[in-house]
N, CA, C and O atoms as CSV, one atom per row, in Angstrom:
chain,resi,resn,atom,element,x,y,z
A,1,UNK,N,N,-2.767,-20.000,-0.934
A,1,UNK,CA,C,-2.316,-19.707,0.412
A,1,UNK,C,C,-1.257,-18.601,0.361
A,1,UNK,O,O,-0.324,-18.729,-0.432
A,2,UNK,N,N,-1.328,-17.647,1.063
A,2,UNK,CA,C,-0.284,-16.502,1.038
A,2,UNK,C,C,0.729,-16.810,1.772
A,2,UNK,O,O,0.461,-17.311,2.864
A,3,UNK,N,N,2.011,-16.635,1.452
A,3,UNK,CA,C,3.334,-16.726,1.738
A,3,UNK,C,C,3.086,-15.960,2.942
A,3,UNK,O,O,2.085,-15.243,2.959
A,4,UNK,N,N,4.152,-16.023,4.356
A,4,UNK,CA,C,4.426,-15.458,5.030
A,4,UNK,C,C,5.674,-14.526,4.660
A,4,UNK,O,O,6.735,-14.769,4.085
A,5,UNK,N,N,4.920,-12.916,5.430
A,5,UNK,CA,C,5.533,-12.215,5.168
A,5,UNK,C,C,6.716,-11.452,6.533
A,5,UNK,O,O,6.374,-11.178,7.684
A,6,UNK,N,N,8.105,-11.264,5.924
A,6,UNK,CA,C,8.831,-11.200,6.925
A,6,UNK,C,C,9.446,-9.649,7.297
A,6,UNK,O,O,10.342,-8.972,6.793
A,7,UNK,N,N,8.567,-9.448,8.361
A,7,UNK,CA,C,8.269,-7.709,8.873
A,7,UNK,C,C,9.532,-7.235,8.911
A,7,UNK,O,O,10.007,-6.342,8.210
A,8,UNK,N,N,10.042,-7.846,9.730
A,8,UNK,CA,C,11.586,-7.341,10.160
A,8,UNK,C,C,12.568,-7.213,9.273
A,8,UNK,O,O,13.360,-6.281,9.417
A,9,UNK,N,N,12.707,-8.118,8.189
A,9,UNK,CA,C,13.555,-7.980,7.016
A,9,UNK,C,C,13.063,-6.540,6.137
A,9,UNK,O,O,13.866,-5.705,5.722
A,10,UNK,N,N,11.857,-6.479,5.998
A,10,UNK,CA,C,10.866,-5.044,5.337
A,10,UNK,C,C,11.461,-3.983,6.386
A,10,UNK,O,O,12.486,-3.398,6.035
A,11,UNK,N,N,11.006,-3.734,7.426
A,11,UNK,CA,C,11.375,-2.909,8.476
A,11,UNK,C,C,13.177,-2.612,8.549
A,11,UNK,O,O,13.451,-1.750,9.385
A,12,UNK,N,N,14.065,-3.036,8.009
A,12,UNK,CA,C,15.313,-3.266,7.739
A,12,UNK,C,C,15.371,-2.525,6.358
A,12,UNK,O,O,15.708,-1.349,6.216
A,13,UNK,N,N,15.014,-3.335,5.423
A,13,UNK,CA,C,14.826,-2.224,4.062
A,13,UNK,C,C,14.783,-0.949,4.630
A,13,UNK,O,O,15.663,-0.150,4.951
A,14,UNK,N,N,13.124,-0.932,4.701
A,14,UNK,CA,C,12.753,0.540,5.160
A,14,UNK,C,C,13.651,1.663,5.798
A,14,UNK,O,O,13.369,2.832,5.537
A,15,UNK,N,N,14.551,1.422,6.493
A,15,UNK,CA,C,15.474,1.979,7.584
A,15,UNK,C,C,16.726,2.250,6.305
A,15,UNK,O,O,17.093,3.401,6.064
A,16,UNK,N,N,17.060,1.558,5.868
A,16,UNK,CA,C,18.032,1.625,4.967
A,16,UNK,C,C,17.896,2.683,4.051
A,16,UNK,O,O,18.799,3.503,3.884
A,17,UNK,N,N,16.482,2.730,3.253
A,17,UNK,CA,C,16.484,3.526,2.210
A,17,UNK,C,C,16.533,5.310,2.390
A,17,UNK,O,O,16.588,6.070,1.423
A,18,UNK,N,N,16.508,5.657,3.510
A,18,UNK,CA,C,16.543,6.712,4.208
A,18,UNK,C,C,15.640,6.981,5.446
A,18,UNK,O,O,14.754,6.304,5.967
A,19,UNK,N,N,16.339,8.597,5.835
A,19,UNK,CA,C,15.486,9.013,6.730
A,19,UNK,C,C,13.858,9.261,7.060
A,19,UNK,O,O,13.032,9.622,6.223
A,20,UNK,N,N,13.695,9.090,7.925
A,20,UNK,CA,C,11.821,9.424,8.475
A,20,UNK,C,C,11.978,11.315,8.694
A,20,UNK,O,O,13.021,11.966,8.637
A,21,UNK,N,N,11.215,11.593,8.832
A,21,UNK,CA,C,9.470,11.467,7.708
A,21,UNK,C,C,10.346,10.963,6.269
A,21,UNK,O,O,11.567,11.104,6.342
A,22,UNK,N,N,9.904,10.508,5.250
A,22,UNK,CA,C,9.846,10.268,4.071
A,22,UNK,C,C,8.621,9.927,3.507
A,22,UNK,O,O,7.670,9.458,4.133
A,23,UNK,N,N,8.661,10.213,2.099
A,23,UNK,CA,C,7.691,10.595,1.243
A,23,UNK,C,C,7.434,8.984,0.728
A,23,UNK,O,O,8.481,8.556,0.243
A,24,UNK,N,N,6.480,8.107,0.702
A,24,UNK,CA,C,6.718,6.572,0.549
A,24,UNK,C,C,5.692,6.292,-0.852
A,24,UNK,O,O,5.058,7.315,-1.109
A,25,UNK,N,N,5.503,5.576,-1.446
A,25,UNK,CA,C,4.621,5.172,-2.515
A,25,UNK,C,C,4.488,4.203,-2.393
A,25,UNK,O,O,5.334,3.317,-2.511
A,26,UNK,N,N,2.809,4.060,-1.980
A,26,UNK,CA,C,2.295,2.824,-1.874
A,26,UNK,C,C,1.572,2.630,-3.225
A,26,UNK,O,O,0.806,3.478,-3.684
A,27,UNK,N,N,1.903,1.305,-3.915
A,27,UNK,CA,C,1.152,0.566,-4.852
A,27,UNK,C,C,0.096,-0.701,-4.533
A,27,UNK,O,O,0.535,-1.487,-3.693
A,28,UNK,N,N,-1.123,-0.992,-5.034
A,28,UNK,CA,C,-1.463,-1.578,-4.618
A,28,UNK,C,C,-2.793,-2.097,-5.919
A,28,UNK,O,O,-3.693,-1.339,-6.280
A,29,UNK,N,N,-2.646,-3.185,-6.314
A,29,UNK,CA,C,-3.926,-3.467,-7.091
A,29,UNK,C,C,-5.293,-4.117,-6.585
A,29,UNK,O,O,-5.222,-5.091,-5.834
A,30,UNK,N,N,-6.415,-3.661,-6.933
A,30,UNK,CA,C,-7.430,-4.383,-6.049
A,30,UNK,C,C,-8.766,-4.813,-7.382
A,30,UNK,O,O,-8.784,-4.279,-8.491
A,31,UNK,N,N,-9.903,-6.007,-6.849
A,31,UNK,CA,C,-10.554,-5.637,-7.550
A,31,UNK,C,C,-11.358,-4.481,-8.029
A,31,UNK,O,O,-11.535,-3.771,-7.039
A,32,UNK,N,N,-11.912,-3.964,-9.033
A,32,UNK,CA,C,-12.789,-3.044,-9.278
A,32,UNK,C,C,-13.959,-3.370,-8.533
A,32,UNK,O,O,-14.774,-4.293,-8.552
A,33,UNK,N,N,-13.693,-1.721,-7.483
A,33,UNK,CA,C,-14.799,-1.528,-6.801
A,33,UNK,C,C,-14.273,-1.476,-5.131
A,33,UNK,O,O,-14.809,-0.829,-4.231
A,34,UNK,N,N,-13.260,-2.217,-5.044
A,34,UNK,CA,C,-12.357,-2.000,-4.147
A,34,UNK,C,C,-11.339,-0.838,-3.151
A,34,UNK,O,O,-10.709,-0.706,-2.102
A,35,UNK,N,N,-11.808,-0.119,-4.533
A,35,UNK,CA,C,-10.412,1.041,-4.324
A,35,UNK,C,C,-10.414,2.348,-3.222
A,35,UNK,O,O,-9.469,2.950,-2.712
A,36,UNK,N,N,-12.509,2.595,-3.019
A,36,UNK,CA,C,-12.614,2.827,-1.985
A,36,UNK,C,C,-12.006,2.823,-0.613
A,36,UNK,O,O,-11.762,3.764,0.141
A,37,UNK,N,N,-11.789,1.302,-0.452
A,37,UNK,CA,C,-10.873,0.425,0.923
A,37,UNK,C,C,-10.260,0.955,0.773
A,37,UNK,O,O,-10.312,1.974,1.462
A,38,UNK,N,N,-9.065,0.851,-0.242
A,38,UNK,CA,C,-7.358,1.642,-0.047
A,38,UNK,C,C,-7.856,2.995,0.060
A,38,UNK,O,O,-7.975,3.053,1.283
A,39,UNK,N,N,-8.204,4.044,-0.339
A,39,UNK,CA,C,-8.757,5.645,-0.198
A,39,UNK,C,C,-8.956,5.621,1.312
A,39,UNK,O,O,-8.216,6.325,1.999
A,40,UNK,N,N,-9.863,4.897,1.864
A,40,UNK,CA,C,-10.206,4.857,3.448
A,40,UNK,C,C,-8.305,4.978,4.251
A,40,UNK,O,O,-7.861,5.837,5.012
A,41,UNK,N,N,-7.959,4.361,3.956
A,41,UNK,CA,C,-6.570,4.104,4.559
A,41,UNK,C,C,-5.431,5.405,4.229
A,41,UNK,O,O,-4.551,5.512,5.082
A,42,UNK,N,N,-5.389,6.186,3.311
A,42,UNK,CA,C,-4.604,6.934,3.214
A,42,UNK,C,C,-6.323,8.833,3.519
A,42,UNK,O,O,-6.163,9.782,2.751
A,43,UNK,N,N,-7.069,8.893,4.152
A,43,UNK,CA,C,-7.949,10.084,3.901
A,43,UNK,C,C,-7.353,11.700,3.729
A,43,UNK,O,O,-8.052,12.698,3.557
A,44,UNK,N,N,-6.155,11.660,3.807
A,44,UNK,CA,C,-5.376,12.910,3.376
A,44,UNK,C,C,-4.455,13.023,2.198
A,44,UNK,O,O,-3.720,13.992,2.008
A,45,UNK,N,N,-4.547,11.905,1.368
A,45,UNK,CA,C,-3.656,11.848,-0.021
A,45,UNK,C,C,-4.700,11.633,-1.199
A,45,UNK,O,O,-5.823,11.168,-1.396
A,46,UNK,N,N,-3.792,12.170,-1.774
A,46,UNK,CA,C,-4.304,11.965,-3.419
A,46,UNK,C,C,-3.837,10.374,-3.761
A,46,UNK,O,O,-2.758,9.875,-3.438
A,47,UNK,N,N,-4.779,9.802,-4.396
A,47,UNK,CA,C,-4.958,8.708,-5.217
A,47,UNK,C,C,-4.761,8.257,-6.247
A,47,UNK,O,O,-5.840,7.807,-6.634
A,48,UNK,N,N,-3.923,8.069,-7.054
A,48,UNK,CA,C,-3.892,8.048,-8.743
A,48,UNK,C,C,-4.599,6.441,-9.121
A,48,UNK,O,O,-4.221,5.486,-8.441
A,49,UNK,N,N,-5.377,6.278,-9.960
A,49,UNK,CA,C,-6.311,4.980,-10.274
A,49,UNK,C,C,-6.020,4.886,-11.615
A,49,UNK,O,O,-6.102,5.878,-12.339
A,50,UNK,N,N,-5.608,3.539,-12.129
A,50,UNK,CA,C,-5.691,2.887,-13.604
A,50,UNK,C,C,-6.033,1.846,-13.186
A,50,UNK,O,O,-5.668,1.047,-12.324
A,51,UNK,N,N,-7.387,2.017,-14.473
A,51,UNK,CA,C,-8.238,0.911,-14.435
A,51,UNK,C,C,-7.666,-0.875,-15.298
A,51,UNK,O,O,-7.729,-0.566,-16.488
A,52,UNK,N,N,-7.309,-2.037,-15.268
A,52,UNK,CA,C,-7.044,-2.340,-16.369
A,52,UNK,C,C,-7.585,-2.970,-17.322
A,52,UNK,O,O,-8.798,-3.073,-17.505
A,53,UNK,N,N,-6.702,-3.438,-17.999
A,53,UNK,CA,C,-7.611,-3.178,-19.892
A,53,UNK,C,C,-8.543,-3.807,-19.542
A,53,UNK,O,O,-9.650,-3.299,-19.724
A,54,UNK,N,N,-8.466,-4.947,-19.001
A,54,UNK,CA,C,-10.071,-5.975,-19.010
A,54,UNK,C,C,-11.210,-5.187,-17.860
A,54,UNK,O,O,-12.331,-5.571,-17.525
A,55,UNK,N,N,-10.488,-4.034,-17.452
A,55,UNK,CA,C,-11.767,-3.545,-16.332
A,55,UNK,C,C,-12.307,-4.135,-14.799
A,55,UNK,O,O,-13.110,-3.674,-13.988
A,56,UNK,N,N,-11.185,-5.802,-14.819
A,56,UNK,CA,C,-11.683,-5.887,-13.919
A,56,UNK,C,C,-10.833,-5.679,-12.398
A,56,UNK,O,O,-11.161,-5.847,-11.223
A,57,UNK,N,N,-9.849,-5.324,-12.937
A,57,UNK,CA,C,-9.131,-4.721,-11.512
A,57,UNK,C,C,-8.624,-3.105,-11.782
A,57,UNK,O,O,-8.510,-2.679,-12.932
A,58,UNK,N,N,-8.321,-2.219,-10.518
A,58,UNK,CA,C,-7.714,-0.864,-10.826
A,58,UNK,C,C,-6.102,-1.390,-9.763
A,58,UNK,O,O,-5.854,-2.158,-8.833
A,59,UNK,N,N,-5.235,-0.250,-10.779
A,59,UNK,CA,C,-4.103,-0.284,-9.941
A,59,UNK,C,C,-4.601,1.176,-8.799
A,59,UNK,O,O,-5.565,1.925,-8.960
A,60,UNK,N,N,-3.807,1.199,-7.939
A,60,UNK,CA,C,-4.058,2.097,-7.106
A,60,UNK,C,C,-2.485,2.535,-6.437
A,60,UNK,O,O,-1.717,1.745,-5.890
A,61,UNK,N,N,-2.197,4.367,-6.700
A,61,UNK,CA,C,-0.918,4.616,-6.422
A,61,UNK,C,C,-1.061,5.784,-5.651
A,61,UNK,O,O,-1.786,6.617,-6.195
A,62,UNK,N,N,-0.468,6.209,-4.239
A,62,UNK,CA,C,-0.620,6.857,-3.422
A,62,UNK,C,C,0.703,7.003,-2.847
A,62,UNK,O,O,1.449,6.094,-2.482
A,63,UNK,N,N,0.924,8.370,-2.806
A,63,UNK,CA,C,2.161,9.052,-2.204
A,63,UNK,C,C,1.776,9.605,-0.730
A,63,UNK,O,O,0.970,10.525,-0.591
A,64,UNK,N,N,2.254,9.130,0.077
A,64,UNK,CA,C,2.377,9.650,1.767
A,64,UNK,C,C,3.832,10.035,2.788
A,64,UNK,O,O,4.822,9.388,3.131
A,65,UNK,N,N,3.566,10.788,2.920
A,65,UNK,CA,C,4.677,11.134,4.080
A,65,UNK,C,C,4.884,10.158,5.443
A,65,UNK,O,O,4.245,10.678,6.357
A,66,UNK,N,N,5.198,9.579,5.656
A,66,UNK,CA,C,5.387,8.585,6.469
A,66,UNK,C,C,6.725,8.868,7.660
A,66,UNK,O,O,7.763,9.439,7.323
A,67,UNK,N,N,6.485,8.385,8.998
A,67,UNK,CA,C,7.295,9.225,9.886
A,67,UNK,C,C,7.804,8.197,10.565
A,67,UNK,O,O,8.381,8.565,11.589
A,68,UNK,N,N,7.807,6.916,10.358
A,68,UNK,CA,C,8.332,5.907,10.907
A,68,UNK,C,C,8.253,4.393,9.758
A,68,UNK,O,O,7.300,4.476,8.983
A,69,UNK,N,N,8.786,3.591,9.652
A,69,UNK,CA,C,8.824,2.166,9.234
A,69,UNK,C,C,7.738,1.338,10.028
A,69,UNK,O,O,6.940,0.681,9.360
A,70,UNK,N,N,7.669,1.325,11.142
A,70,UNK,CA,C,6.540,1.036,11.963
A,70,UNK,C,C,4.827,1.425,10.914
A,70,UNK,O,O,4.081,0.596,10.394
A,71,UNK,N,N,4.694,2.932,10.927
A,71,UNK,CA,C,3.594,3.422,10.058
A,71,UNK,C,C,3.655,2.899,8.624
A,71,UNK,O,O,2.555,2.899,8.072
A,72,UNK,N,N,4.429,2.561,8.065
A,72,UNK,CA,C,4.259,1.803,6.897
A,72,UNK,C,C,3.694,0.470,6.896
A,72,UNK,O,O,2.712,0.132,6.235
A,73,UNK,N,N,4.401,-0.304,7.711
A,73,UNK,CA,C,4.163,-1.684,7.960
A,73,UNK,C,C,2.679,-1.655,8.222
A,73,UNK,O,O,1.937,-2.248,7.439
A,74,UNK,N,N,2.131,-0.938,9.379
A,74,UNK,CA,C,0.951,-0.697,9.543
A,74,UNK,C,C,0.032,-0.448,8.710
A,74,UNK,O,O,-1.027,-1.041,8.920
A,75,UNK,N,N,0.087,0.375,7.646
A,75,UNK,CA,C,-0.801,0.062,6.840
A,75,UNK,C,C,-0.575,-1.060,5.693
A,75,UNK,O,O,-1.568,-1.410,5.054
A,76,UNK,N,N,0.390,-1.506,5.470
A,76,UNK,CA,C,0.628,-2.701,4.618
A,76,UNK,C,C,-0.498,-3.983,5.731
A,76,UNK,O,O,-1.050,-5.010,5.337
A,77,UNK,N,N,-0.497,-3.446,6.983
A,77,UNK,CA,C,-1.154,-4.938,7.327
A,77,UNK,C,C,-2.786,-4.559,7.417
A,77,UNK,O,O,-3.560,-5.468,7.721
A,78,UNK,N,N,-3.215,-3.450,7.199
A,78,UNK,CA,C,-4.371,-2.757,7.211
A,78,UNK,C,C,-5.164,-3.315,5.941
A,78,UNK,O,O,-6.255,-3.872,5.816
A,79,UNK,N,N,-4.170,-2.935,5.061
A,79,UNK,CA,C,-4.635,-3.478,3.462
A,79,UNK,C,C,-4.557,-4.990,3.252
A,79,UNK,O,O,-5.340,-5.698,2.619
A,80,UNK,N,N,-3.408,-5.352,3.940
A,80,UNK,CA,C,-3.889,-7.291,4.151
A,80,UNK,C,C,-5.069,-7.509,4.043
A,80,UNK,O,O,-5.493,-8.482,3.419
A,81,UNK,N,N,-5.791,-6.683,4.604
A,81,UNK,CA,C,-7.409,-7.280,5.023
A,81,UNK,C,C,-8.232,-6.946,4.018
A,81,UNK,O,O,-9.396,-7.017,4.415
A,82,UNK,N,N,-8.159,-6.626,2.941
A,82,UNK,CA,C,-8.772,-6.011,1.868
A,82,UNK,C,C,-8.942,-7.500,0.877
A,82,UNK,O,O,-7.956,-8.111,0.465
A,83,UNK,N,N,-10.144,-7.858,0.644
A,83,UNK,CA,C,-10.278,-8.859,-0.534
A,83,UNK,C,C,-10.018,-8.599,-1.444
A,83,UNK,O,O,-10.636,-7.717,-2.040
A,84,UNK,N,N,-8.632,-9.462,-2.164
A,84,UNK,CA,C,-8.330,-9.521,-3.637
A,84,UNK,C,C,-6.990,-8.576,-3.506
A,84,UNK,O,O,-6.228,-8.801,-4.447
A,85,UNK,N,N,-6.599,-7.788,-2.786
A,85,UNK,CA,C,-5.620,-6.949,-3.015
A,85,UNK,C,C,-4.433,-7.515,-2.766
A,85,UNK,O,O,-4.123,-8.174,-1.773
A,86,UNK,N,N,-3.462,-7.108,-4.140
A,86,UNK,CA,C,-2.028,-7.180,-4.370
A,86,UNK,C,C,-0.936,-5.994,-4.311
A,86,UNK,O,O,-0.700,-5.045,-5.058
A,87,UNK,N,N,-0.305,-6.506,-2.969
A,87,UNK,CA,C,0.400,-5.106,-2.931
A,87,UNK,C,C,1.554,-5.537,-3.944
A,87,UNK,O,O,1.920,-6.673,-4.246
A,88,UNK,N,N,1.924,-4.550,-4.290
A,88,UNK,CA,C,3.807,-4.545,-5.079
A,88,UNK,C,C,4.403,-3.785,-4.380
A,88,UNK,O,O,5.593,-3.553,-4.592
């Protein structure tokens, strides 16, 4: 069962660590074969993919310019919906 996650405390971070636009790095591991999904969600960034050793999951690391805390959150809940995926 997944923990509930608490937006407003994130959205608080977010605000803290600096100003908007900022440049954000999303991490995210999924199963292999998955990684497509996350690519769909960012279609103007580059992707960096490591596969791991056992092959059966890729990490997935993507740098975006982001112009609000709002737009982050948003895709953090986009990728919620993705089977198997672990954000960090």
């Amino acid at each position: 069962m997944k923990k509930d996650f608490n937006t407003s405390s994130f959205k608080e971070k977010l605000e803290a660590s600096g100003q908007f636009p900022m440049l954000y790095m999303f991490k995210f591991i999924v199963p292999n074969g998955k990684e497509l999904e996350i690519a769909a969600l960012f279609p103007k960034n580059e992707m960096e993919l490591k596969a791991s050793s056992g092959g059966k999951y890729v990490s997935t690391t993507i740098k975006s310019m982001m112009d609000s805390s709002d737009q982050i959150i948003e895709i953090y809940e986009k990728a919620s919906k993705i089977e198997g995926l672990l954000s960090l």
